[in-house]
ROMIVO-931499 format. One record per residue: residue number from 1; x, y, z of N, C-alpha, C in turn. Coordinates in steps of 0.2 Angstrom, whole numbers, m for minus. Example, Ala and Ser with C-alpha at 12.3 -4.5 7.8 and 13.67 -1.06 7.14 Angstrom:
<nodes>
{1; {66; m28; 39}; {62; m22; 39}; {66; m16; 39}},
{2; {64; m11; 35}; {68; m5; 36}; {64; 0; 39}},
</nodes>
This chain:
<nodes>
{1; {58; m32; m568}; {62; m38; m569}; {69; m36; m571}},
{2; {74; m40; m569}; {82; m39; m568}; {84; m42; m575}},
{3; {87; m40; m579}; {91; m45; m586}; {98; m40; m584}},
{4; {103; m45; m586}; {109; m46; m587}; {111; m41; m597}},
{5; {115; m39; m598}; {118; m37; m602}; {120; m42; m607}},
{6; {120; m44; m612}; {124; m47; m616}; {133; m50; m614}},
{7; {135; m55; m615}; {142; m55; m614}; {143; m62; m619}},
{8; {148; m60; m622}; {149; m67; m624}; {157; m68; m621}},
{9; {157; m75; m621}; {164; m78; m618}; {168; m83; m620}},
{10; {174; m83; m621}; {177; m90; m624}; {180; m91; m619}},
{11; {178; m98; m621}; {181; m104; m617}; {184; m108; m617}},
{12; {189; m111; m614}; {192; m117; m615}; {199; m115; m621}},
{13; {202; m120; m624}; {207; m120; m629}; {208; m123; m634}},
{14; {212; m122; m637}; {215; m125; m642}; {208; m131; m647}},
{15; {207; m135; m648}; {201; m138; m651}; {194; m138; m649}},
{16; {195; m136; m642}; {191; m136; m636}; {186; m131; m633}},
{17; {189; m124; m638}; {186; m119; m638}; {181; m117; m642}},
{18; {175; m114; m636}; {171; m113; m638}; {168; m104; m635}},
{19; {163; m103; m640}; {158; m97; m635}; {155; m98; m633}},
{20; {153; m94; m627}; {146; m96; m622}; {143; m89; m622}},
{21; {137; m88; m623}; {133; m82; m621}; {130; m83; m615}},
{22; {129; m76; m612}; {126; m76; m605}; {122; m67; m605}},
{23; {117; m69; m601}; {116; m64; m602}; {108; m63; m606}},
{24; {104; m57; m606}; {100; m58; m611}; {99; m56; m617}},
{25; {99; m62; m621}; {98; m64; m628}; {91; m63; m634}},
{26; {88; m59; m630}; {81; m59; m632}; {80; m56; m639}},
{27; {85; m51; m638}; {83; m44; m641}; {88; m47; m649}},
{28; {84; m51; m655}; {89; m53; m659}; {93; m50; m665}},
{29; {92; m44; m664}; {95; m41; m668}; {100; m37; m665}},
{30; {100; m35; m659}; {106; m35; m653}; {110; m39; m653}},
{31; {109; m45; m652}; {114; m51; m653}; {116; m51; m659}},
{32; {115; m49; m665}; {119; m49; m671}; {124; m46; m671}},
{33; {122; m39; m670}; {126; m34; m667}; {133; m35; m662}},
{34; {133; m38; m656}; {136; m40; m650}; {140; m48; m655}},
{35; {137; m50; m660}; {142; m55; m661}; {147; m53; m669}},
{36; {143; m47; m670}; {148; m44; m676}; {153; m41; m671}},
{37; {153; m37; m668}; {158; m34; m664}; {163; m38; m662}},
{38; {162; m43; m657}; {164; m48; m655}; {170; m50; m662}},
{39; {167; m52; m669}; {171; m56; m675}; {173; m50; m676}},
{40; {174; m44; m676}; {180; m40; m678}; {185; m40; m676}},
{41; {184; m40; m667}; {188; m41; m661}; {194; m48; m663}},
{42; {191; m51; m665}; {193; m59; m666}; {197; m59; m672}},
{43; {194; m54; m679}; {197; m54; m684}; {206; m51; m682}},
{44; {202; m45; m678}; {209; m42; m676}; {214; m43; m673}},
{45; {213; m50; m668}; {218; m52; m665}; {220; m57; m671}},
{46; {216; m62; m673}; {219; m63; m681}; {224; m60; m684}},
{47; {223; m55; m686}; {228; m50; m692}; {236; m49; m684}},
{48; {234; m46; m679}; {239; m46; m675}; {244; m52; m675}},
{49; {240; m57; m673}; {244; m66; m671}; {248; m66; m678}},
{50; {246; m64; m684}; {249; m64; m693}; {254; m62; m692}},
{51; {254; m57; m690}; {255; m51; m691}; {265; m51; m686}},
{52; {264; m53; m681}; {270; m59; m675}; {272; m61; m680}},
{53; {268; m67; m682}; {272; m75; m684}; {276; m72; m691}},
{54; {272; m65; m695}; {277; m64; m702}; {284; m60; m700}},
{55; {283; m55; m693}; {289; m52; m692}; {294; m58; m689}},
{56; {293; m65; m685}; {296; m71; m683}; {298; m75; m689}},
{57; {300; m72; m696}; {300; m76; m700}; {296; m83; m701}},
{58; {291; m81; m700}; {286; m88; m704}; {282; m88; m710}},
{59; {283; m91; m716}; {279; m92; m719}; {272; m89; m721}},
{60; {271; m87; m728}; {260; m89; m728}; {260; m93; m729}},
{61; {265; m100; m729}; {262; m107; m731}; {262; m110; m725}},
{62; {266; m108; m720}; {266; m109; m711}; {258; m106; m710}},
{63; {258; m100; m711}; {251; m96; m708}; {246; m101; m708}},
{64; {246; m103; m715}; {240; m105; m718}; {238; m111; m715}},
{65; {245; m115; m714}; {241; m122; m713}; {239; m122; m704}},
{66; {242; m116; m700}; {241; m115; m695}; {233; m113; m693}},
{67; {230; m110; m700}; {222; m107; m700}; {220; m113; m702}},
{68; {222; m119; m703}; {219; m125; m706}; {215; m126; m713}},
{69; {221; m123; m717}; {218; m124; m725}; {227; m131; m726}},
{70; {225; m135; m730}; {225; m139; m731}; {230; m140; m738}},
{71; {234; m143; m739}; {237; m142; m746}; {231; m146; m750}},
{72; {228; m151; m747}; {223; m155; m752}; {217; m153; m751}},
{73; {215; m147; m750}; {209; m145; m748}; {205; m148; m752}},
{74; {200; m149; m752}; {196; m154; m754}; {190; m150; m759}},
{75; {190; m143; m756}; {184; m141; m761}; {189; m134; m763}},
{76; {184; m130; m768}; {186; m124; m768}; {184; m121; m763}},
{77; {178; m121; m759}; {175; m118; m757}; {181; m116; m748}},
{78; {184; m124; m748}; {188; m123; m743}; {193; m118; m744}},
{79; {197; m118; m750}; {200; m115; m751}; {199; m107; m752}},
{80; {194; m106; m751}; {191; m97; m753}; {191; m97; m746}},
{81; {189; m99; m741}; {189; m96; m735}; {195; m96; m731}},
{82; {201; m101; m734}; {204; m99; m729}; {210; m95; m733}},
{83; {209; m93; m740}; {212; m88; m742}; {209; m81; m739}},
{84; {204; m81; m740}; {199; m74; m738}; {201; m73; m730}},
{85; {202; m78; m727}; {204; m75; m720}; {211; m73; m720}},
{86; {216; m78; m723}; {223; m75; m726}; {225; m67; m731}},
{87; {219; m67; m733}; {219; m58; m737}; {216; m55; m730}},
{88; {211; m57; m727}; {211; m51; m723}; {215; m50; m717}},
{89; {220; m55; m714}; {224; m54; m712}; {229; m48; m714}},
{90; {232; m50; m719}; {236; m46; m723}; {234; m39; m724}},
{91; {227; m37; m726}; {226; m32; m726}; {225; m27; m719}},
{92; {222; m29; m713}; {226; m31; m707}; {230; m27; m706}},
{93; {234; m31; m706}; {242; m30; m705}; {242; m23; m708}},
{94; {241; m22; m713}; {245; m18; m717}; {243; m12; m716}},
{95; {235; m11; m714}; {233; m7; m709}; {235; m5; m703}},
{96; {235; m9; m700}; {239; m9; m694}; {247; m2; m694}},
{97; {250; m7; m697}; {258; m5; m700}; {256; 4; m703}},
{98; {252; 4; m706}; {250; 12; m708}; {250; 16; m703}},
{99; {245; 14; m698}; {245; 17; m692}; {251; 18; m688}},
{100; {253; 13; m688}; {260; 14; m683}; {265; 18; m685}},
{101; {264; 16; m692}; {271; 21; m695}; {268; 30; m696}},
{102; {261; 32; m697}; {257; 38; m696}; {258; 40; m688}},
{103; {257; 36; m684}; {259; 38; m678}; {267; 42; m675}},
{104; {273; 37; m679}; {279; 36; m678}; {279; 44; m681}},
{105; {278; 45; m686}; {278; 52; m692}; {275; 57; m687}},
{106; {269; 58; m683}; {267; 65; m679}; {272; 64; m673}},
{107; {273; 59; m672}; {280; 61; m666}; {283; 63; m665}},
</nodes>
């Protein structure tokens, strides 16, 4: 029997973006796996795109409302997620910047 590899794929844009899996899905603790990987991947262009917009002089109140937290947030709960993405952004970044400048220092 033939199976395909795991793949996941974004699609589409802006509101309209979404994931597709392809591929086989059977094995489910493999796909937990392939979609943790995946959300680091994602975390990390996150922390990078922050990471732009802070050196382009933009705000964390710009950032924020870009991540879609809300000044009226409605609950706490809303608020804890998109601070939580906003710290790990930042922690990110700051990782990132460590590296670069540990690089820059062995050159």
């Amino acid at each position: 029997m033939l199976t395909s590899a795991k793949k996941l794929r974004l699609a589409g844009h802006g509101s309209r973006l979404r994931v597709r899996t392809h591929g086989d899905w059977s094995d489910a603790l493999a796909g937990v796996g392939e979609c943790c990987r995946a959300s680091f991947a994602l975390d990390k262009a996150l922390a990078e795109s922050i990471g732009r917009a802070r050196s382009a002089g933009r705000s964390w109140a710009e950032i924020g409302k870009a991540l879609g937290a809300a000044e009226n947030a409605q609950t706490w709960a809303e608020k804890l997620e998109v601070n939580s993405r906003i710290e790990l952004a930042r922690v990110a970044s700051h990782h990132d910047q460590r590296a670069s400048d540990q690089r820059e220092i062995a050159d």
